[in-house]
N, C-alpha and C positions, 0 to 999 in steps of 0.2 A: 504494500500500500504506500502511496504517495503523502510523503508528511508537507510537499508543497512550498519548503522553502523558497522562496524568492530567488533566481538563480544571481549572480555577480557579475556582470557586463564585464569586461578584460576593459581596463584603463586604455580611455581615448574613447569608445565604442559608444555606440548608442543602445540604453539597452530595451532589451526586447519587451513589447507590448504585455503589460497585466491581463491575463485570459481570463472573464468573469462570463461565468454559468449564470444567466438570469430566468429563475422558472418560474411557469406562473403558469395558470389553468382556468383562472374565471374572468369573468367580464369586470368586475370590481379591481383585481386585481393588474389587470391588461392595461386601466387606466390608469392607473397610479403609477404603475414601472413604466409605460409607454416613453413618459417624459427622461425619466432614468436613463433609460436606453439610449433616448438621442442622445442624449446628455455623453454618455460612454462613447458611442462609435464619434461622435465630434471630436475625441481627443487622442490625441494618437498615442496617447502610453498605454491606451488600454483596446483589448482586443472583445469586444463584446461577444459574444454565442449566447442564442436565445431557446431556449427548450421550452414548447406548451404542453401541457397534459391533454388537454380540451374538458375538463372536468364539465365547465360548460361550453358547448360546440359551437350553437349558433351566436349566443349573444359574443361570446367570447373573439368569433369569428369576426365581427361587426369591428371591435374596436380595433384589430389588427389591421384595417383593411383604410379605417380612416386614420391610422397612424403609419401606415407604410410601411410594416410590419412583416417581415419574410419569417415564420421561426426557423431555425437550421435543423430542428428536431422537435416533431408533432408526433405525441402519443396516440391520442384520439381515444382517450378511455371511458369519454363520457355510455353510458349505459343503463337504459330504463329504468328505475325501481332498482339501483343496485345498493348494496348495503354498506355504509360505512367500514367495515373491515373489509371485505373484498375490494372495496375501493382503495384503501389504505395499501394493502398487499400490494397491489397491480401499479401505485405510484413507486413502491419504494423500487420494488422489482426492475420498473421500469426506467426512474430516476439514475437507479444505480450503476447500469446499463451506459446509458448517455455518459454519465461521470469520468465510466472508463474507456468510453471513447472519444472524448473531450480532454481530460485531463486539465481540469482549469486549475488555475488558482487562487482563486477564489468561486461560491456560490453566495448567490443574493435570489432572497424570496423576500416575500413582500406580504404583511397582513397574519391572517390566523386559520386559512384555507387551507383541508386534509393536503392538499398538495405543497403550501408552503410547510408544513409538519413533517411531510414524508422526504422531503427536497432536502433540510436541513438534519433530517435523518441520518441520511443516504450519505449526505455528506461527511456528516460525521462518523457513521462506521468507517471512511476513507481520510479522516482524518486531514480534510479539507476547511478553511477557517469559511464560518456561515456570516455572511452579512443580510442584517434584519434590519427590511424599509416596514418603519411603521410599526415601531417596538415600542413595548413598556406601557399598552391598551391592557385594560385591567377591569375585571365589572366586582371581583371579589364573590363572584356564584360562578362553580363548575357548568351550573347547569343551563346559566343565561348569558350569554348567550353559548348554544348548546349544537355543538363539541366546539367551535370557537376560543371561551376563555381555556380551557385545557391545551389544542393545538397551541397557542401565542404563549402560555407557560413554558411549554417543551422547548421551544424552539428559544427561548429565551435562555431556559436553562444551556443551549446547546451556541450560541450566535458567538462568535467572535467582538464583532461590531455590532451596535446597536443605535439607529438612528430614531431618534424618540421625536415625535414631530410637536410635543407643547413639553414646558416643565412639568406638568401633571405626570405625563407617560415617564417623564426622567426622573422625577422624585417612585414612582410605581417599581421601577430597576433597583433602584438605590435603595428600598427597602429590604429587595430580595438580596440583598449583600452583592450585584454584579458591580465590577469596579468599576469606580465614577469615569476611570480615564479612557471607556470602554463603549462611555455612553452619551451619545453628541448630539444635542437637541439642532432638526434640521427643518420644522415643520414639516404640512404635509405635501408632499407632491401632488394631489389630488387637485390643491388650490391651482399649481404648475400645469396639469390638465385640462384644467378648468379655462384659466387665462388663451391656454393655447388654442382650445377651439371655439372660445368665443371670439376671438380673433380672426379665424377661419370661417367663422359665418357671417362675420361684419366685410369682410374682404368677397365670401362667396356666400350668400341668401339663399342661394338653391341647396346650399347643402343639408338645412332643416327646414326644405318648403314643405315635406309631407304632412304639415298640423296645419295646411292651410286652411283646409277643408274644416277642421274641428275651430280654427277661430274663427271661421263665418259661421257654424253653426251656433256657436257661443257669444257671438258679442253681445257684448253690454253686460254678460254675466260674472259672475265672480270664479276664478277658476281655482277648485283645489287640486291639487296632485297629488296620487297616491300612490304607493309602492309598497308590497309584502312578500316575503319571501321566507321567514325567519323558520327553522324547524322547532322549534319549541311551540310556537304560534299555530301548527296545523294543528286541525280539531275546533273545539272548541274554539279556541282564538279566532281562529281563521273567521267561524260561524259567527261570533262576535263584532269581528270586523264590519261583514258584512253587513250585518243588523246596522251597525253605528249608519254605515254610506246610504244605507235603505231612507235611512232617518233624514239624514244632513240633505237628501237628495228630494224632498219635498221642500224642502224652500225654492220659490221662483227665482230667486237671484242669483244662484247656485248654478254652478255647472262643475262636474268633476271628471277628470282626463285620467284613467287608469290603466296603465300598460302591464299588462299581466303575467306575472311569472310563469317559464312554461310549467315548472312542478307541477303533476295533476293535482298534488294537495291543495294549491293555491286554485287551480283553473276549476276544478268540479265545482269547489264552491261561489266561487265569483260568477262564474256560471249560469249556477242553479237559483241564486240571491238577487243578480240585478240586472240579468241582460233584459234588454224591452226597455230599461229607462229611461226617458225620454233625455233628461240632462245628466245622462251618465255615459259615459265612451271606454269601453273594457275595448281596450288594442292590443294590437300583440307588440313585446316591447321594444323598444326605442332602440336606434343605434345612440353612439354618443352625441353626433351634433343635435338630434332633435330632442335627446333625453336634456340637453344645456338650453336647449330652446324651451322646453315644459319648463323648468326652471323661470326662465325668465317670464314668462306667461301668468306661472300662478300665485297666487296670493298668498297661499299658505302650502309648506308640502305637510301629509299626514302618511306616516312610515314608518317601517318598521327596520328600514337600514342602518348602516351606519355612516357608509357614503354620504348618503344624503344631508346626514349632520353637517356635515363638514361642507359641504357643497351649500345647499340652500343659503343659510349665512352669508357667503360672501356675495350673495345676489340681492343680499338684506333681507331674507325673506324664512318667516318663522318657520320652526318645523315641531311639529307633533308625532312625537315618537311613540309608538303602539310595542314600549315593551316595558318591563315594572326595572330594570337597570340596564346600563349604558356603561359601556370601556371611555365613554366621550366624553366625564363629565364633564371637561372646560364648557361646551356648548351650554348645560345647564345652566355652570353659575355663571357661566358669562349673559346670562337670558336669552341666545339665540335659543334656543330647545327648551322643549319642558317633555316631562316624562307622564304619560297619561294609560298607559297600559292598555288593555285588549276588552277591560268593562266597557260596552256599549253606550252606557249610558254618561260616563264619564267621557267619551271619545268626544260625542254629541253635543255636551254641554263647555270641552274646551275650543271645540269649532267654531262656537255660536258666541262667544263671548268673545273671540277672535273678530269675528263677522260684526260682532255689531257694539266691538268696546272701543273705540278708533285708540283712546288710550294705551289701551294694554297692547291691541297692535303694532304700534311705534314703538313700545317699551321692546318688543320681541324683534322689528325690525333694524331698527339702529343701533343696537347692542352691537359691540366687537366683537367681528369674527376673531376668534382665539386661534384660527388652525392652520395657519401660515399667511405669504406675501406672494406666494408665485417664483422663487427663486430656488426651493425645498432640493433638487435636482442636482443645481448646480454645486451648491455645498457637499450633495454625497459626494460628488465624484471629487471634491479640494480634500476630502478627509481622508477618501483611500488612497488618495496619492501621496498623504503624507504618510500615510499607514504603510506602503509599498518603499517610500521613501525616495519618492518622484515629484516630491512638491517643488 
């Protein structure tokens, strides 16, 4: 096994390009490293190779496609109904695989996705140092979110480097005894995402003209945005959800834009609860330019992501989070976010006070985004160059 020393260029020479394994598997994920990634092949001390799992195929496909995106090595293990361990297995198998046909020098995952877990795994049985975008997210419940805060544990316990994007996530590190000199608060690149393709649609319009149609059908109305995906949340949640949207969607001044996650867990019910409604739009979901476009569009987002946190905000725009804890909390106390869980009734009544408190609206919209400036990118790639010893 390869312990990955950095090799010693001969005096005079230039030396040779840092080779960094960047994995990633889902569409949340693809966004956030997208930026990463330019960031790496822009600089010529480093030799970037991209590996995807496809844990999600289509959405995941999407963001590759609008970030120019080739990977050098596509797993493609996305697969119906399949189970957390067998999925697990089939990353590391597969991960470990690419590692030793790669032979990087470093590995960078990103988040708390079985695949960023298995990736920095994988690694580590090879005894490769693991760089973690988007470390030291912490909810404090195993099971919320669920396998999440467990995967962002391991991989913490296992990371090399560790880019914590607020001092919340770097004081989160610092509890667990990783050493401070280990852990380099970078924001999030997510904000670096964010910036890049709203840029991209002020320069080109057509690239999120497909919501044309839903803001002619909605003008004048107030648009909320929704997104659910969460596995703790199927069931009962989910049922709950939908009751809340049922409710919120009899107000006439209402119109709600909800691109639906493919899980059947999420689709049977969204489904079954609110197709037919007249100002309700269940679509299938967004690539990224039109997902930045709903952003802009809606009033309030209501979700159960955690992107979304981070995103919404910097658009000023409050966001109702449909789970009982958050790895986010800068978003809470900073008042972009508030925490209202999957009670129906509560969902309901923090929309409507939204809708019709202009107050408390402004309180949630002009609050400080906490989760970076748009620059998150550039700093990883100044840390491991000092890390490589290439600054």
């Amino acid at each position: 096994m390869s312990t990955n020393t950095p090799s010693v260029a001969p005096l005079g020479s230039t030396p040779r390009p840092t080779r960094i394994l960047v994995i990633f598997g889902t569409r949340p994920e693809a966004i956030k490293l997208f930026p990463v990634v330019a960031a790496l092949k822009a600089d010529p001390r480093f030799e970037a190779r991209v590996c995807v799992s496809a844990q999600h195929r289509g959405m995941l496909d999407q963001v590759l496609e609008i970030a120019g995106i080739t990977p050098d090595h596509d797993l493609d293990l996305m697969r119906p109904d399949q189970s957390l361990d067998s999925l697990t297995a089939a990353l590391i198998t597969g991960l470990g695989k690419v590692m030793d046909i790669e032979k990087p020098d470093r590995v960078m995952v990103q988040g708390d996705t079985a695949t960023a877990m298995a990736g920095a795994l994988a690694a580590y049985y090879r005894k490769i140092p693991v760089d973690h975008v988007e470390a030291g997210l912490r909810s404090g419940n195993i099971y919320h979110p669920w396998p999440e805060e467990v995967n962002r544990k391991m991989i913490g316990a296992i990371a090399s480097l560790h880019f914590a994007p607020t001092t919340t996530s770097q004081a989160a590190l610092l509890r667990e005894n990783v050493d401070p000199a280990r852990v380099h608060v970078t924001g999030n690149t997510v904000i670096d995402a964010l910036h890049w393709v709203g840029d991209r649609i002020k320069a080109n319009p057509a690239l999120a003209s497909g919501l044309a149609d839903l803001e002619a059908r909605f003008a004048g109305k107030r648009i909320i945005g929704v997104t659910s995906h969460r596995r703790e949340n199927f069931g009962d949640g989910m049922e709950n959800i939908a009751q809340a949207i049922r409710t919120i969607a009899q107000r006439p001044d209402v119109a709600i834009i909800f691109p639906v996650h493919l899980n059947p867990n999420v689709r049977a019910v969204m489904n079954e609860r609110l197709a037919g409604l007249d100002n309700v739009a269940l679509i299938e979901p967004l690539d990224y330019p039109h997902f930045a476009h709903l952003l802009s569009l809606a009033e309030i987002m209501l979700t159960d992501s955690g992107g979304v946190q981070e995103e919404a905000p910097a658009l000023g725009k409050p966001v109702l989070v449909m789970r009982e804890t958050t790895e986010r909390p800068e978003g809470v106390e900073a008042g972009t976010a508030k925490l209202v869980g999957t009670d129906s009734a509560r969902i309901v009544s923090e929309i409507f006070s939204l809708l019709d408190d202009k107050a408390a609206y402004e309180a949630m919209a002009r609050a400080h985004n906490p989760f970076g400036d748009g620059h998150s990118s550039r700093r990883i790639v100044e840390i491991l160059c000092e890390e490589m010893g290439q600054a």
